[in-house]
C-alpha angles and dihedrals in degrees: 000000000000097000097179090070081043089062101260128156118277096234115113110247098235088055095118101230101196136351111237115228100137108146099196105124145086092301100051114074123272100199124135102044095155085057104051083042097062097044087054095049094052090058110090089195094060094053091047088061101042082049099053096043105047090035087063092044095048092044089054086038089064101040098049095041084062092055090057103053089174086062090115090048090049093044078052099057093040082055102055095032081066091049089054102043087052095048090061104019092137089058089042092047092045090048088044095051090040087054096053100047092045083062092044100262121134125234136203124189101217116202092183143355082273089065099043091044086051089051097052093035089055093039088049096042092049084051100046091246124189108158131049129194128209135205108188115275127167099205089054082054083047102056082031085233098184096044088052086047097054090039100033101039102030087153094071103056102218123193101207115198133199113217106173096096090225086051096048096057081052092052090051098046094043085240130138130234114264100190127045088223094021103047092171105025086122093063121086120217089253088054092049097045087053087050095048094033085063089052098050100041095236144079111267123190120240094250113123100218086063095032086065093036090073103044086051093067095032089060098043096062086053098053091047082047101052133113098181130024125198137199144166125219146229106219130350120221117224107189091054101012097238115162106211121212118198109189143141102217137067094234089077092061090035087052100048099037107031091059121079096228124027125198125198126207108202131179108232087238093066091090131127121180097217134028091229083061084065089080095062094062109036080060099056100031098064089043096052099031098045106353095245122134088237126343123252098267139025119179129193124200138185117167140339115298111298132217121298086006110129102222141016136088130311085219135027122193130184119196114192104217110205095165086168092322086127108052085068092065115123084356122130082254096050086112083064083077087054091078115120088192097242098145099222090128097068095046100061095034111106095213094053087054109052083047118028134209098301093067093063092064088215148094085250117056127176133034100326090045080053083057110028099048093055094049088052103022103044133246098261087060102049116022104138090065104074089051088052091098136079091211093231091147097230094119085060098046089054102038109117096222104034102260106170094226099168105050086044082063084054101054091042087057083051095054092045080056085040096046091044093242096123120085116264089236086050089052093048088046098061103033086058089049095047089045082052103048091046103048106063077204087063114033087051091056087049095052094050089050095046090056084045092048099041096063087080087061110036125098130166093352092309137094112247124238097287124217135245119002093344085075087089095079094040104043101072098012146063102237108203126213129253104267114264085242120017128236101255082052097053086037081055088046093069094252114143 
């Protein structure tokens, strides 16, 4: 294809756009969490733009939920399809291996991103490899596989390109996703033509239709250039070996079927035992993830292009990630494996959306990051995500397959008092809440003592900015005061 006479971009397409060393991921450190809170909500453009993007999925969300009534039975089977898969993984994994080299596809069993970076660097060092595409994958952000390629394997002088439109941009900014389905939704169109604009060497306006337009041609030159291309995926089937892609964009196909190898990166959890249980889940995943019926695009795979086919890879390779996956197995956080990475918990969790992906300091953000960095990461390491939640519940009511988000927070807080990671006044705080709630004599007294105590902070009906670490509750809210009577004493009282 000439794509100069089709319009394309005079650069020439090995021209390296950006280095990626960008350390966001489940190896960099995640610290500092209420600080990188504050500064974000305290940014109204951010807001606008959490507020625009998961205001269009949930409404989606709704309408097509409505469209599928047998949506809880779904959520039920997609539930208990995960509890089986974990209860016998090693026999999944071991079918699924068996399948795809049957069908002359290679596997690699990955311990950590090392491993995997050491697969890929040694594959693309034995073709000759320079250039890299990418369709989006959250386990290659975890293991922070690009950034290990360029480090760890300078000799080989890989050109590693974004392809998801949303992750290119990224790429290009030196930015880091801060959604697992909406990698750039805290970036305005201003913001993404300055970023493009610098790409192309010229100045683009911030109109969508030429803002694509350009990527377009810039990417292009990439796929027809590439001599890997790797991809995630959203589920793995054991019993054929079929590796299933959900996208909404083209890149993903143009990434697995124009080079001539392809190499997935899959989670072990990714797991389903049967090709019919796929369509559980392809029904529930569009809905919950970008409130569509079904994306654009699923693709299904099993094994490298055959004799007499037209297109797909010379060589497929399909490396299982654990990266600490396994050591939740038959754990109380076992549930934590059964995420299907749709990203509707984020968008109704009022956290995530005062603050935004960045705050989290992870690949994973919102509640499931809450949950999921600390499992793989370690508690010392993370400890101020399990206390990023309001427990409302909301993540859990909305989860697709019926992850208990919420309580899993919970439990993680108890291992921090367990571990000893918590500080002693946290501990003493919250035994002597939990000896209060659960004892009508105390909570009573308590009651009695808050109105009396309150007196020193209320003013005009409200509580006054507290001090100290107090302030928490006073510097971005309005705290209001204990009723001057409490519901059970009006309900004594005779009032209806």
């Amino acid at each position: 294809m000439d794509l100069k006479r089709s319009g394309g971009t005079e650069k020439p397409v090995g021209r390296r756009e950006t280095r990626d060393r960008r350390p966001e991921g489940i190896e960099g450190g995640v610290e500092g969490f209420n600080r990188r809170a504050s500064r974000a909500v305290a940014d109204r453009e951010l807001h606008d733009s959490i507020a625009l993007f998961t205001g269009k999925t949930l409404g989606g969300r709704g309408v097509n939920l409505a469209t599928l009534p047998e949506a809880p039975e779904l959520r039920e089977r997609a539930y208990h399809i995960k509890q089986e898969t974990m209860a016998n993984l090693g026999g999944y994994l071991e079918q699924m291996a068996g399948a795809i080299e049957a069908r002359g596809g290679k596997v690699h069993f990955a311990r950590d991103g090392a491993s995997v970076a050491e697969y890929i660097g040694g594959l693309a060092g034995r073709r000759g490899a320079k250039i890299i595409t990418k369709s989006k994958s959250m386990a290659t952000e975890e293991i922070e596989l690009n950034r290990r390629l360029e480090e760890d394997y300078p000799e080989l002088g890989l050109e590693i390109v974004e392809t998801d439109l949303g992750e290119w941009i990224a790429q290009l900014a030196g930015d880091t996703p801060s959604h697992i389905v909406g990698p750039i939704l805290h970036m305005n169109k201003a913001r993404i033509a300055r970023i493009l604009s610098e790409s192309a060497g010229e100045k683009l306006p911030p109109d969508v239709e030429a803002l694509a337009g350009y990527a377009r041609r810039r990417l292009r030159e990439k796929f027809l250039a590439s001599d890997i291309g790797v991809s995630g995926a959203n589920f793995g089937v054991a019993e054929t070996g079929t590796v299933c892609l959900v996208t909404n964009e083209g890149n993903g196909r143009l990434v697995t079927s124009v080079p001539p190898v392809h190499v997935v990166v899959i989670g072990i959890e990714k797991l389903v035992p049967r090709f019919r249980d796929l369509s559980v889940f392809t029904r529930l995943l569009a809905r919950s993830g970008t409130g569509q019926r079904l994306t654009a695009y699923t693709n299904f795979i099993t094994g490298p292009r055959g004799a007499g086919e037209l297109d797909g890879p010379e060589e497929l390779h399909v490396v299982f990630l654990d990266n600490g996956r396994s050591k939740l197995l038959g754990t109380p956080f076992e549930e934590a494996l059964y995420c299907i990475r749709c990203g509707s918990c984020l968008n109704v969790c009022p956290v995530y959306r005062q603050t935004g992906g960045h705050a989290y300091g992870s690949t994973y953000s919102g509640p499931i990051g809450a949950v999921i960095t600390p499992l793989l990461k370690g508690d010392e390491k993370s400890r101020d995500l399990p206390h990023a939640s309001s427990l409302c519940g909301a993540c859990s009511e909305t989860c697709p397959v019926g992850i208990p988000l919420h309580e899993l927070l919970v439990k993680l807080r108890n291992r921090q008092v367990d571990g000893g990671i918590a500080g002693k006044a946290e501990e003493l705080v919250f035994k002597g809440f939990e000896k209060t709630m659960s004892s009508p004599k105390l909570y009573g007294l308590a009651k009695k003592a808050g109105r009396v105590a309150q007196k020193a902070v209320v003013k005009d009906g409200s509580v006054r900015p507290l001090p100290g670490p107090l302030s928490g509750w006073t510097d971005f809210r309005d705290l209001a005061p204990l009723a001057r009577k409490s519901f059970a004493q009006l309900w004594r009282e005779g009032i209806e």
